[in-house]
N, C-alpha and C positions, 0 to 999 in steps of 0.2 A: 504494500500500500504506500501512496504515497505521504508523506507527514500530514496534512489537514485532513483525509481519506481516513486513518488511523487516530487522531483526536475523536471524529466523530464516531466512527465504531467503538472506540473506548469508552466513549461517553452513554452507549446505549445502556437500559437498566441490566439487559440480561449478560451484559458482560461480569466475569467474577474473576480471570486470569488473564495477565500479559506478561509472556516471557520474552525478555529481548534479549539476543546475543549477538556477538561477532564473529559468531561459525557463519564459512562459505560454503559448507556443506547446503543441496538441495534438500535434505532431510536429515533425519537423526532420529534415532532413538530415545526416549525420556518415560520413567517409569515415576508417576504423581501420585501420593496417598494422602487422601482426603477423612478427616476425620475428626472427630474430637478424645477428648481425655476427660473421664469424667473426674469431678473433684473428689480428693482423697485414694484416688489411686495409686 
């Protein structure tokens, strides 16, 4: 995307993640766990 193209999709409600890097790789592998911790665990 380009920089104001990427403002505006960040800015949408349903967004929750944005990963930026400096890998030129076309893709990559990335393993995300989502979750919580409950208190006094």
């Amino acid at each position: 995307l380009e920089r104001f193209e990427f403002y505006e999709a960040a800015g949408d409600d349903d967004h929750c993640l944005t990963i930026a890097t400096g890998e030129t790789s076309y893709y990559a592998n990335i393993l995300l766990t989502v979750g919580a911790i409950p208190p006094g665990a």
